[in-house]
N, C-alpha and C positions, 0 to 999 in steps of 0.2 A: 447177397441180400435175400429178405428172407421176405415175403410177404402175409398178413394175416389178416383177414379181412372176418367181420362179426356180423351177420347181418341183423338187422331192425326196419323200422319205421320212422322216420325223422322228426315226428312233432308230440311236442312234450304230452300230449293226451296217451301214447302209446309206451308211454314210459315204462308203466309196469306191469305189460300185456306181456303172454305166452310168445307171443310173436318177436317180441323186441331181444328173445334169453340171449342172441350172437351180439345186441350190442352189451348188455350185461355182463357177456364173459369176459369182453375185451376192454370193457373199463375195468375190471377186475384185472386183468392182466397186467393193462398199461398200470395201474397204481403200483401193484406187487413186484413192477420193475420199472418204476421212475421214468417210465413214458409218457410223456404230456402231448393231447392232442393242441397241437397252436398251427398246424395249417387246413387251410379250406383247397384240395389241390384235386384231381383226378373226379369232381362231383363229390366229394368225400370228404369230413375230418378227418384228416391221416396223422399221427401222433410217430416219432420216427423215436427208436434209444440202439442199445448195446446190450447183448445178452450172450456171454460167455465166447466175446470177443464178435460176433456178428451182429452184421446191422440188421434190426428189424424195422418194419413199416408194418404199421396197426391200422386199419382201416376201418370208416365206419360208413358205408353210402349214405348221400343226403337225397336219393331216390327214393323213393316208395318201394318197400318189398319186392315187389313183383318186376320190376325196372334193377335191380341190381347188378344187373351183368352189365349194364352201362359203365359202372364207376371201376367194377371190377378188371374187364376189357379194356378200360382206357390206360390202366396201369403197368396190367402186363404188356400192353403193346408198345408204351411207349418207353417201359424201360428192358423193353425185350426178356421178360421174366420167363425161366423155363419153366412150366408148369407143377414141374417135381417142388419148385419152392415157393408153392403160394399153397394156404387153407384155409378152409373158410367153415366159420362157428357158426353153424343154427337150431335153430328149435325141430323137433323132430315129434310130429305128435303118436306115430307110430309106435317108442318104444317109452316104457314106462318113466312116470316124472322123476328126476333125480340122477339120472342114471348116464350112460356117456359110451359112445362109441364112435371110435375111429376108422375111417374110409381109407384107402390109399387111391384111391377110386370108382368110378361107378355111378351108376344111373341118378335121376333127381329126384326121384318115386315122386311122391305125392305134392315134392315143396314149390309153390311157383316161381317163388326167389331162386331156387337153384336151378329149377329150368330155365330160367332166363340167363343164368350164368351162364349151361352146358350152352346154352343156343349162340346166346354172343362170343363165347370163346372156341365154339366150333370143335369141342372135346370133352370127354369127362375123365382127363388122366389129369386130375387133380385130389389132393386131399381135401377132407373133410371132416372138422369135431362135429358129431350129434349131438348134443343134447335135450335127451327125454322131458316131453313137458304131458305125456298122457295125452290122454281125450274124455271128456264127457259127453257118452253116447246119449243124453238126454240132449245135445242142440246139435248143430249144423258144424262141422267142423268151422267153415269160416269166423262163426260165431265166438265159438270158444279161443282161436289163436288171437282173437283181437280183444279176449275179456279181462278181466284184470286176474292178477295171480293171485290164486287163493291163501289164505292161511297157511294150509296144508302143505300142498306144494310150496310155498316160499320157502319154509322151511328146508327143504329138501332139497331146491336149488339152490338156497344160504351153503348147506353143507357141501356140495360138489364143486364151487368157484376154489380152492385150494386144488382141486383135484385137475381141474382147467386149468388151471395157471402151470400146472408141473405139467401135464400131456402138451401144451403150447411151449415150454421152456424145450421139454425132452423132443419134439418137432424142429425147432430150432437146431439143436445141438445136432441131431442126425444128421439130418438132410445139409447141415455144413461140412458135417464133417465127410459126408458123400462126395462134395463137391471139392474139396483140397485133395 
């Protein structure tokens, strides 16, 4: 089993904020492979399918950003998940909008959602999708992860969800095929 966790914000005002792009990628995902979220389990909508013979679990915390290590914690512990097979989708205001990179592990720099993961899972030997949403050095970082997506960048992040969906598939496929 495979786990994927996207993070966001859970109430529909932060829908189409900088901050929310982990749950974006992961409805994006779940559609591109016939994942329906229909359970409320782990503090989480969790959406479960099949993805080249392995089970996947899509997660979405129903925590507040900064509390995500809650829903994500409760999942790995209670299904004893080995850390090699959970990832977790966020906004990264770091590197530039559009753009996507892959962790195998590693610190939570700046994101308070991932510190709160490395803190409740007591490791940061997990994987990680970034994706770029930039920064506007004219406000306060907090400012801008909770603003809405511009024009611009929407665009930019329209074009990269194909690109998410295949880095999340080829995630799957390895790390199963690690484990047989």
């Amino acid at each position: 089993m495979i786990v994927i966790v996207g993070l966001g914000n859970p109430e529909k005002k932060y829908d189409n904020t900088y901050h929310n792009i982990g749950f974006r990628c992961v409805d994006y995902f779940a559609n591109a492979n016939n994942i329906q979220f229909t359970k409320k389990k782990y503090n989480a909508f969790v959406g479960e399918g099949i993805i080249g013979g392995n089970k996947v679990v899509v997660l979405k915390p129903l925590t507040y950003m900064n509390l995500s290590g809650t829903s994500v914690s409760q999942i790995v512990n209670q299904l004893k998940l080995p850390l090699e097979k959970l990832i977790v989708v966020y906004d990264d205001a770091d590197i530039p909008c559009g753009t996507l990179r892959f962790r195998k592990q590693g610190s939570a720099g700046t994101h308070n959602g991932m510190r709160n993961i490395v803190t409740m899972l007591g490791s940061t030997e997990f994987s990680r999708l970034r994706v770029g949403i930039g920064k506007d050095d004219r406000m306060p970082i907090v400012d801008y992860v909770l603003s809405r997506v511009n024009a611009v960048n929407a665009e930019l992040i329209d074009g990269i969800m194909p690109k998410v969906n295949e880095a999340l598939k080829q995630f799957v496929i390895i790390i199963s095929n690690k484990s047989n």
